[in-house]
BAKOL-618000 format. One line per 3 residues: number of its first residue (from 1); their letters; for each residue x, y, z of C-alpha. Coordinates in nm, 2 decimals, padded with zeros to 4 digits. Layout:
BAKOL-618000
NUM> a> X:Y:Z | ...
END
This chain:
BAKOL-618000
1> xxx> 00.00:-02.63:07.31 | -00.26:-02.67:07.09 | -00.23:-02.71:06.68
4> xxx> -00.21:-02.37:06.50 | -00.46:-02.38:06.19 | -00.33:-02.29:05.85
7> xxx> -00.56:-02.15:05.61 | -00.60:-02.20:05.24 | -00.53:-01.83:05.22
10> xxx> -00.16:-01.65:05.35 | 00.05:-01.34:05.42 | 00.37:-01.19:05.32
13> xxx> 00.60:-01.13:05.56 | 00.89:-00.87:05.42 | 01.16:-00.67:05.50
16> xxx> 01.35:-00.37:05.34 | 01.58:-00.36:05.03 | 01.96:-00.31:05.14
19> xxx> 02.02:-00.08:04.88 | 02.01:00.34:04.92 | 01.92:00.37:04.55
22> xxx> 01.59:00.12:04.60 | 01.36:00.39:04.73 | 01.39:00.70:04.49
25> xxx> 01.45:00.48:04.19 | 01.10:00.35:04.29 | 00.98:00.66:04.33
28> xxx> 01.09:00.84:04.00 | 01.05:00.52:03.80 | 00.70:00.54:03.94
31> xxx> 00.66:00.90:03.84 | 00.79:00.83:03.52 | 00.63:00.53:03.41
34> xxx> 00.29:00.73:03.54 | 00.36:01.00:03.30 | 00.43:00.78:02.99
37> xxx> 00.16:00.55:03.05 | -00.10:00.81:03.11 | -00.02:00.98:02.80
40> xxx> -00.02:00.66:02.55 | -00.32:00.57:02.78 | -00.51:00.91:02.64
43> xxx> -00.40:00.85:02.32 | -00.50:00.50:02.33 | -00.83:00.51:02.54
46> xxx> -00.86:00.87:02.51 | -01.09:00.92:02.19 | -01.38:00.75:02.04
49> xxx> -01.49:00.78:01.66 | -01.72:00.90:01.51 | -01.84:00.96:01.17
52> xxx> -01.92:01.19:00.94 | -01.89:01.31:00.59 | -01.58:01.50:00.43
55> xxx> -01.56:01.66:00.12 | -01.14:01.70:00.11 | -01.07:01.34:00.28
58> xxx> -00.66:01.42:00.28 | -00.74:01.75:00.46 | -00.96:01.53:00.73
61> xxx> -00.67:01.24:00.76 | -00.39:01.47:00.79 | -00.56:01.68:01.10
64> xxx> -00.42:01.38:01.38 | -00.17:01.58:01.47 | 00.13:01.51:01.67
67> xxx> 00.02:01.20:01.74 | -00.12:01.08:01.41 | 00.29:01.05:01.38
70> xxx> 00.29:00.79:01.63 | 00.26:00.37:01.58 | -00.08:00.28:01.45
73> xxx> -00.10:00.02:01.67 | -00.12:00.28:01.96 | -00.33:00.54:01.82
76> xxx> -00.56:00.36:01.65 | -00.86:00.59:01.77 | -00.67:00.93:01.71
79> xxx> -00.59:00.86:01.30 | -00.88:00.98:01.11 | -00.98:00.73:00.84
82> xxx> -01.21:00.78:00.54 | -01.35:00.54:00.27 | -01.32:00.57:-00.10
85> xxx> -01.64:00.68:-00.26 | -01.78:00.48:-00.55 | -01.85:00.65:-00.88
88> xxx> -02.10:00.49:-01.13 | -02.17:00.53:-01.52 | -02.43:00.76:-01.54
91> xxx> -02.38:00.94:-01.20 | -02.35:01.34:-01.24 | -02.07:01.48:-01.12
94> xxx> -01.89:01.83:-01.08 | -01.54:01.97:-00.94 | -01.43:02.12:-00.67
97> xxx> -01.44:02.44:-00.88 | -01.81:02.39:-00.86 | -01.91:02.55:-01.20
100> xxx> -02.02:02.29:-01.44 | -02.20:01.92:-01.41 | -02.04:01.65:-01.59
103> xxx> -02.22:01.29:-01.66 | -01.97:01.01:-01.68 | -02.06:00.78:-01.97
106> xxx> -01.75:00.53:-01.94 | -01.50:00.37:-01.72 | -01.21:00.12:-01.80
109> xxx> -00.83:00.06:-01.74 | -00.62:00.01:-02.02 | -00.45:-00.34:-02.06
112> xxx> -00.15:-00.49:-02.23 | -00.17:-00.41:-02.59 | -00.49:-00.27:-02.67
115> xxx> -00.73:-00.47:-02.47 | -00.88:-00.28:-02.16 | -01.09:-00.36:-01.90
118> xxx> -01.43:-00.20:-01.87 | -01.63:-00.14:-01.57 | -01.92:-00.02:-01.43
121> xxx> -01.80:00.24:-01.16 | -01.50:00.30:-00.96 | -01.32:00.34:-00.68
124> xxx> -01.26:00.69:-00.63 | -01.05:00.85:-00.31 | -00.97:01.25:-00.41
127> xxx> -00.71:01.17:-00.73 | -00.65:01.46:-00.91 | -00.77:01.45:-01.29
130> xxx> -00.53:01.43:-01.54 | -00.47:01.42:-01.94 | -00.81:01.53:-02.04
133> xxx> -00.92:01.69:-02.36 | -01.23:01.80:-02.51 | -01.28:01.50:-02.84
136> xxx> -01.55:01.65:-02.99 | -01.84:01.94:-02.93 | -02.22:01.97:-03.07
139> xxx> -02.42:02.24:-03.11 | -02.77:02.10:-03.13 | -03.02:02.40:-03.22
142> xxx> -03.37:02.40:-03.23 | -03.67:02.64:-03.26 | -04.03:02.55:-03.21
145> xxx> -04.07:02.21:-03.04 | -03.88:02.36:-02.71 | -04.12:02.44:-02.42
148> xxx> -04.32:02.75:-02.42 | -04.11:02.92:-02.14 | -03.78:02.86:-02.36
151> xxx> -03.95:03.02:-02.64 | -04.03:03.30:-02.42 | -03.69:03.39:-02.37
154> xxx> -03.59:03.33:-02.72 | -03.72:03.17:-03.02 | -03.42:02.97:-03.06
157> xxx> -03.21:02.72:-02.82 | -02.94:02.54:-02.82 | -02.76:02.27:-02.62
160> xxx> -02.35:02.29:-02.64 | -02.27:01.92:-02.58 | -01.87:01.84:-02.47
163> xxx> -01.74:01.50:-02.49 | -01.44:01.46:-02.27 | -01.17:01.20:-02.21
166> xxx> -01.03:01.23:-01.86 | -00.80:00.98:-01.63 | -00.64:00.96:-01.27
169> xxx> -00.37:00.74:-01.21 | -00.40:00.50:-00.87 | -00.23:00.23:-00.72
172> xxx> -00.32:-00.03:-00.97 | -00.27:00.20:-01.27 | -00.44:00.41:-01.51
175> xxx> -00.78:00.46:-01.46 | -00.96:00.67:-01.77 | -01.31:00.77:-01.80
178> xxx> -01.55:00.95:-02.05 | -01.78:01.27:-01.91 | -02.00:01.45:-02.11
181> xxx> -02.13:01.86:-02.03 | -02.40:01.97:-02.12 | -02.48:02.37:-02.16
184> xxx> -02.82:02.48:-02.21 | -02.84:02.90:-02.11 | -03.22:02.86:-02.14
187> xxx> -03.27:02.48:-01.98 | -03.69:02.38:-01.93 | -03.66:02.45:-01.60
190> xxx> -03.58:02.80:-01.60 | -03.83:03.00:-01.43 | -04.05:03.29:-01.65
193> xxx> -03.96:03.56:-01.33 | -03.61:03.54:-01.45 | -03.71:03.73:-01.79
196> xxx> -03.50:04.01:-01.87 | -03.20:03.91:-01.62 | -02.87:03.73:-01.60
199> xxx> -03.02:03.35:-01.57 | -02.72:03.24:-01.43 | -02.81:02.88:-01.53
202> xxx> -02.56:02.63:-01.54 | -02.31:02.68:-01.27 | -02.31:02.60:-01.00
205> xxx> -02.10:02.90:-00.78 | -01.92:03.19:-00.94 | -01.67:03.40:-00.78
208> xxx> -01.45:03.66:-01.02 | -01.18:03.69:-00.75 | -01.01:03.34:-00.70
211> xxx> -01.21:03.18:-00.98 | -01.19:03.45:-01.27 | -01.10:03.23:-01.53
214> xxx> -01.44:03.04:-01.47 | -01.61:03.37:-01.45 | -01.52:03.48:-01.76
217> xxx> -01.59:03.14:-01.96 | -01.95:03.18:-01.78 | -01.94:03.47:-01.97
220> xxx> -01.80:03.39:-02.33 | -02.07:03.08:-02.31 | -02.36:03.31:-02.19
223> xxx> -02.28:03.58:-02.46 | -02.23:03.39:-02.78 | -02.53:03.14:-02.66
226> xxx> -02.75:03.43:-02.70 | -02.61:03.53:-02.98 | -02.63:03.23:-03.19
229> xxx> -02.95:03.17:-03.09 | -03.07:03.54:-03.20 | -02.92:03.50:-03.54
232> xxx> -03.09:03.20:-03.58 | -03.40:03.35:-03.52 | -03.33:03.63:-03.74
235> xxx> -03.22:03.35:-04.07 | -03.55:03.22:-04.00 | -03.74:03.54:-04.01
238> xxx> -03.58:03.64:-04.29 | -03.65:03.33:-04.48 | -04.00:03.31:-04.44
241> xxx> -04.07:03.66:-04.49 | -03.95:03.58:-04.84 | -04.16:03.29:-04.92
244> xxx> -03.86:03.08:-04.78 | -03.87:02.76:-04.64 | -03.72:02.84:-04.26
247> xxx> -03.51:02.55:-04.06 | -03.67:02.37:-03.81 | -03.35:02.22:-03.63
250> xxx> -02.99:02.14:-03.70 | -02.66:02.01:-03.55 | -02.35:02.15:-03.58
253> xxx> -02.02:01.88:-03.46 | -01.71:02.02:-03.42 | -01.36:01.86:-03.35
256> xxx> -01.02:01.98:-03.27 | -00.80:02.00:-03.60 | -00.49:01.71:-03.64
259> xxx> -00.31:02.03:-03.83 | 00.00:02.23:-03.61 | -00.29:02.51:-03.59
262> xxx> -00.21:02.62:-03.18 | -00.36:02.98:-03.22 | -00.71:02.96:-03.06
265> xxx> -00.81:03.28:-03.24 | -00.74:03.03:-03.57 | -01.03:02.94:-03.77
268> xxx> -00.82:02.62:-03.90 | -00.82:02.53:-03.53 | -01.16:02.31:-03.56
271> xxx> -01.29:02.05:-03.81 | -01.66:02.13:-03.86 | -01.96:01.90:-04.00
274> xxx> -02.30:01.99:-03.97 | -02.67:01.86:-04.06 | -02.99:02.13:-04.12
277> xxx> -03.36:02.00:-04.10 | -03.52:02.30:-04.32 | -03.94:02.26:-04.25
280> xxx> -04.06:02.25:-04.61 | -04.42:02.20:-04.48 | -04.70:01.94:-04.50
283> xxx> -04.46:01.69:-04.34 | -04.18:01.73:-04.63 | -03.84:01.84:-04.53
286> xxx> -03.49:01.89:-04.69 | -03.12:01.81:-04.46 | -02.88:02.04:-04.58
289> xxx> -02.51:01.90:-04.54 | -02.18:02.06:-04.64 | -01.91:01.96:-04.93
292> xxx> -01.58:01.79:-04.90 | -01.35:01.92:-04.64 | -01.60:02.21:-04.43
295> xxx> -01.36:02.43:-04.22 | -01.53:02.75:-04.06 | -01.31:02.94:-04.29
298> xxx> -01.43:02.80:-04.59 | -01.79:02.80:-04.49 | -01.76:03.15:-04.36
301> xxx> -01.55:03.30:-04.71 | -01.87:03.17:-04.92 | -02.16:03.23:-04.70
304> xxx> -02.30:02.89:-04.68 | -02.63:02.90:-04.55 | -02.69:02.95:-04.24
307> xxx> -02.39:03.16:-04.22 | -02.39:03.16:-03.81 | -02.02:02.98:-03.87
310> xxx> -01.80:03.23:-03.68 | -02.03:03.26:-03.39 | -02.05:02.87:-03.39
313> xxx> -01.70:02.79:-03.34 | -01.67:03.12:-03.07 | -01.92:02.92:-02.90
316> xxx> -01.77:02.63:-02.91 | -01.40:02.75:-02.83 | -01.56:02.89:-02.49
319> xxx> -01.74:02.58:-02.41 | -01.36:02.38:-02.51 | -01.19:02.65:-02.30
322> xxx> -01.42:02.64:-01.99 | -01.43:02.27:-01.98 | -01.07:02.24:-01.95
325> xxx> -01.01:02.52:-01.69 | -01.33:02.34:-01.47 | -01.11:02.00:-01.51
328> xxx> -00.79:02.20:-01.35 | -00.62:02.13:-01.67 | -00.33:02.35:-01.60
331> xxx> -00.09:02.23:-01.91 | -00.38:02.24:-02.17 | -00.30:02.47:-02.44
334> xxx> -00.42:02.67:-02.58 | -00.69:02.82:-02.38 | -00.86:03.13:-02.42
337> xxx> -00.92:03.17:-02.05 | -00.60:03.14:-01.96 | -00.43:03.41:-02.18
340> xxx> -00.53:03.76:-02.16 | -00.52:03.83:-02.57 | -00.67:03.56:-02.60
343> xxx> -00.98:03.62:-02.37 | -00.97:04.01:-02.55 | -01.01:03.87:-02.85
346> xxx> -01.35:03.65:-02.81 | -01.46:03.95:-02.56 | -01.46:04.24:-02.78
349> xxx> -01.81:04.20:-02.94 | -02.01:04.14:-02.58 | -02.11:04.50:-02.64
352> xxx> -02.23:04.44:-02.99 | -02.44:04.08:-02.85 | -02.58:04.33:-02.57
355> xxx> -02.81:04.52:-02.83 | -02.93:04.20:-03.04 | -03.04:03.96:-02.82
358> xxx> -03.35:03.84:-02.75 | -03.47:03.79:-02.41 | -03.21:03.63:-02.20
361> xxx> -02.94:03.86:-02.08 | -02.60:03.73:-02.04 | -02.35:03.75:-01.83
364> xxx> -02.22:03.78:-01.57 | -01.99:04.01:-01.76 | -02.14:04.18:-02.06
367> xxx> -01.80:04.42:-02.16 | -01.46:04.28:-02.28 | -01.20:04.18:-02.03
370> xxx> -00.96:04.54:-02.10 | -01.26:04.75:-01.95 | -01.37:04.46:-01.68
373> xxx> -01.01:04.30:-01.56 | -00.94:04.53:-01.27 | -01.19:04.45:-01.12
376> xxx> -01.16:04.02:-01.13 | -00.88:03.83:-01.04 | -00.58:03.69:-01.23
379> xxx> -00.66:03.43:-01.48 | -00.57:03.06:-01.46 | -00.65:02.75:-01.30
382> xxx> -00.59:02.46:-01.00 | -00.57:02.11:-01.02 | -00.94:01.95:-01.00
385> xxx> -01.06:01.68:-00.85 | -01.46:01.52:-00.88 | -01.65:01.68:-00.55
388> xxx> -01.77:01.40:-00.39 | -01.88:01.32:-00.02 | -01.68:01.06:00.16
391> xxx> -01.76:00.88:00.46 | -01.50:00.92:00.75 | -01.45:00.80:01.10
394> xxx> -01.24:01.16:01.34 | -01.13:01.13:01.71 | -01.39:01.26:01.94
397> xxx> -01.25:01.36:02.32 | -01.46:01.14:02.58 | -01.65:01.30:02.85
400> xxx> -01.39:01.42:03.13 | -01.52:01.13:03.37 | -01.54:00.86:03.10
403> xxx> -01.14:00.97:03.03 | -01.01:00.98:03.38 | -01.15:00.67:03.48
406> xxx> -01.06:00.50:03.12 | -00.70:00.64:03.18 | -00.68:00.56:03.58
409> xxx> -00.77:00.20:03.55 | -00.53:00.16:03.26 | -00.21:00.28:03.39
412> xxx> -00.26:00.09:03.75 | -00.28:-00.21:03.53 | 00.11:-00.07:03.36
415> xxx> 00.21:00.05:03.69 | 00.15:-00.28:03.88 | 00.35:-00.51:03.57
418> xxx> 00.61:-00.25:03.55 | 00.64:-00.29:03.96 | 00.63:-00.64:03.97
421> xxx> 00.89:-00.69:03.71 | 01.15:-00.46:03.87 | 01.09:-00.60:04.18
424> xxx> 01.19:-00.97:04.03 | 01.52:-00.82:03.87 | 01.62:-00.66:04.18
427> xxx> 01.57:-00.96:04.42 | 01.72:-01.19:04.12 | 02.07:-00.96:04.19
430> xxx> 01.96:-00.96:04.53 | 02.00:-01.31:04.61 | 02.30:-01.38:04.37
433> xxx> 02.48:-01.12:04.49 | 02.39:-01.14:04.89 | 02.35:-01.49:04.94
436> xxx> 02.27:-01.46:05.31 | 02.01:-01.23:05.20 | 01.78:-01.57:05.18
439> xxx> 01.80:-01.62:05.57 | 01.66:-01.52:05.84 | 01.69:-01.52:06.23
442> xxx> 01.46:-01.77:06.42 | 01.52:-01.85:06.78 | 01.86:-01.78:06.71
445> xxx> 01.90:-02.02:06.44 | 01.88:-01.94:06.06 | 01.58:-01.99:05.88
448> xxx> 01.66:-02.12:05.49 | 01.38:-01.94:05.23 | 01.35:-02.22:04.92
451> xxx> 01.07:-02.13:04.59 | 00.88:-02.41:04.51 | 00.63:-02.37:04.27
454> xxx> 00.60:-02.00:04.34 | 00.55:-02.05:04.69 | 00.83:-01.92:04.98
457> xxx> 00.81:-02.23:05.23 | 01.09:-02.19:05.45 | 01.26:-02.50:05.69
460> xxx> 01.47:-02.50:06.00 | 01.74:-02.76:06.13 | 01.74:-02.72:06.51
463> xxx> 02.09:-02.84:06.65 | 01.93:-02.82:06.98 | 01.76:-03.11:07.07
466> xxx> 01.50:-02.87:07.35 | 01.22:-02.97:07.43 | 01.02:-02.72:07.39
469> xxx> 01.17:-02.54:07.08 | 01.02:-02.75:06.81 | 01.00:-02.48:06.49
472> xxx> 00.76:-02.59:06.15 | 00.95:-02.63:05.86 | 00.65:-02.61:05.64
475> xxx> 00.54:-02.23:05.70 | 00.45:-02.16:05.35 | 00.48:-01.78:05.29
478> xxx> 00.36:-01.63:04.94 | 00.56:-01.43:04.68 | 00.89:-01.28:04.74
481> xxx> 00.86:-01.29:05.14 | 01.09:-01.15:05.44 | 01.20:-00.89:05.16
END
């Protein structure tokens, strides 16, 4: 007969598993493996990321889920991520209790010893401020060289200037910082149509219910602004309706006290310096300055001209207290915003300030806090942290189509390693276990199946010397064949 050809290509030739547990074992594994695989396939293949922008990054990383709790490795597109913003001197910032706007002035780290290291910005990622206090105020007041529309409202401004030393701590330590705030009720930009209304300058939201500590420092600030102002306006009338020189401008720095004095409502409670530019015409001018040792007390018992003294420090107490609450400075005491005699005390003359002011109305409360409490929440603050916009990269679900497929294709990949590797342990116990397993019948004889180099090729030793029974030994057959 005629040679057979072989081709390059070839066949398997198999036969069934001897064992009763093969097929359902199969079969469940199958189901099994299916199950598992297509769900660390969605995980896995499931999602793409995208980006956007977060304002509470923790909040944004934490919303994975269930399986944000599984390895990274294998949900890799289901863990949100988001980037550390970058913070540099001279950026404006504010809080998440979005009342006032800080600049920040300073960055460094403290060292060994004294020595620190200064930089330019920083890495910031949510931390919540910590250990900061008010060093110093100003009051800088001035009459005549503010804008026409300030003047409008009243003849006299000021600007309430708070020097703060904050910190957060991170990984690599310490990180402190210096912010300033600057309050001006009656700023340039105001607008004239305002006139005779709350201004509301300043902050940025307001809401007496969750926030009523803020609300009412809004209101201390807004109140004994106006009514600093409006006395100074009224030293200066009365000094030049006298033949008196009037003052032009002056600065009033105030400090917290080094004494034990922890009663807000003190007058030892601030260290006070000050500097008066009174307008002595034709380009002459005198400073006035105080003694040895001011304190408000002292200034105030002998009338020391200006006497605005009292309303001064009020001012600046409500400027130290606001500052603090904004900063979430819950341990910072004392703090008239956070103590209801306290916040009595410095509200009891809003009435009075209502009928001598000028023409900025305060606000938004204009009555002390007995008569207006029931109607705004409890006071007291939250931990703070600077508002800032970071950058993050959230799961999106693919497109049904894109996700079947995308989950399809990967678990026939699974399924067909998984099949092909529990099909070599079984005919590994198969053959040591059944040796005769590796035969077969041919023409009555028995057909011996040997792997070389992957290849089945089997042989057979004819006894019978036929002939016309001549059998190949070199049928090669591929994989794990006649099984």
């Amino acid at each position: 007969m005629p040679p057979t050809h072989e081709s390059f290509f070839s066949y398997n030739v198999s036969r069934p598993y001897p064992y009763r547990w093969f097929t359902p074992a199969a079969v469940l594994g199958a189901v099994t493996f299916a199950a598992l695989f297509s769900l660390l396939n969605f995980a896995a293949n499931g999602y793409d990321l995208v980006v956007q922008t977060s304002t509470n990054p923790n909040s944004t990383m934490s919303s994975a889920g269930w399986l944000g709790r599984w390895p990274s490795y294998l949900t890799d597109k289901v863990r949100p991520t988001c980037q550390a913003a970058t913070v540099s001197v001279g950026s404006q910032v504010f809080t998440n209790q979005t009342a006032l706007t800080y600049t920040l002035t300073a960055i460094w780290q403290p060292s060994e010893g004294t020595n620190i290291t200064v930089f330019s910005s920083m890495s910031y990622f949510n931390n919540v401020l910590e250990n900061c206090t008010v060093t110093a105020i100003e009051i800088n007041l001035e009459a005549l060289d503010r804008t026409a529309s300030q003047f409008g409202f009243s003849e006299w401004g000021a600007v309430v200037q708070s020097y703060i030393l904050c910190g957060f701590y991170t990984p690599s330590g310490l990180i402190q910082f210096n912010l300033t705030q600057a309050y001006d009720y009656i700023p340039a930009t105001i607008s004239w149509s305002h006139l005779y209304t709350f201004l509301g300058s300043n902050f940025l939201e307001r809401d007496k219910s969750t926030r009523a500590s803020l609300w009412w420092g809004e209101s201390a600030l807004s109140n004994y602004y106006v009514y600093l102002t409006r006395m100074m306006q009224d030293i200066r009338v009365n000094a030049t309706s006298s033949g008196e020189p009037g003052i032009r401008k002056g600065t009033i720095y105030i400090t917290p006290g080094n004494n034990t004095a922890r009663d807000i409502k003190s007058l030892q409670f601030f260290n006070l310096d000050y500097r008066f530019i009174v307008d002595l015409g034709y380009g002459n001018f005198e400073v006035l300055a105080p003694g040895e040792d001011p304190t408000v007390s002292k200034l105030d018992y002998g009338r020391v001209y200006p006497n605005v003294w009292i309303i001064a420090d009020s001012l600046a107490k409500s400027a130290y207290s606001t500052v603090l609450t904004d900063l979430g400075q819950i341990a910072a005491k004392p703090n008239l915003l956070t103590n209801d005699d306290d916040l009595e005390y410095f509200s009891r003359n809003f009435s009075a300030i209502q009928r001598h002011r000028a023409n900025a109305d305060p606000g938004p409360e204009t009555v002390q806090y007995d008569t207006a409490k029931s109607g705004t929440g409890p006071l007291g603050t939250t931990p703070s942290v600077i508002s800032m916009g970071y950058i993050c990269q959230v799961p999106r679900l693919k497109s049904t189509g894109n996700l079947l497929v995308s989950i399809l294709v990967a678990d026939l990949v699974f399924l067909q390693a998984i099949w092909q590797l529990f099909k070599l342990v079984t005919d590994t116990y198969l053959f040591r276990s059944r040796p005769e397993s590796n035969q077969c019948k041919a023409g009555g004889a028995d057909v011996e199946l040997d792997k070389v180099d992957g290849v089945m090729s089997s042989r057979l030793d004819l006894e019978s010397t036929s002939s016309d029974a001549l059998v190949s030994t070199n049928k090669r057959v591929k994989g794990n064949s006649f099984f």
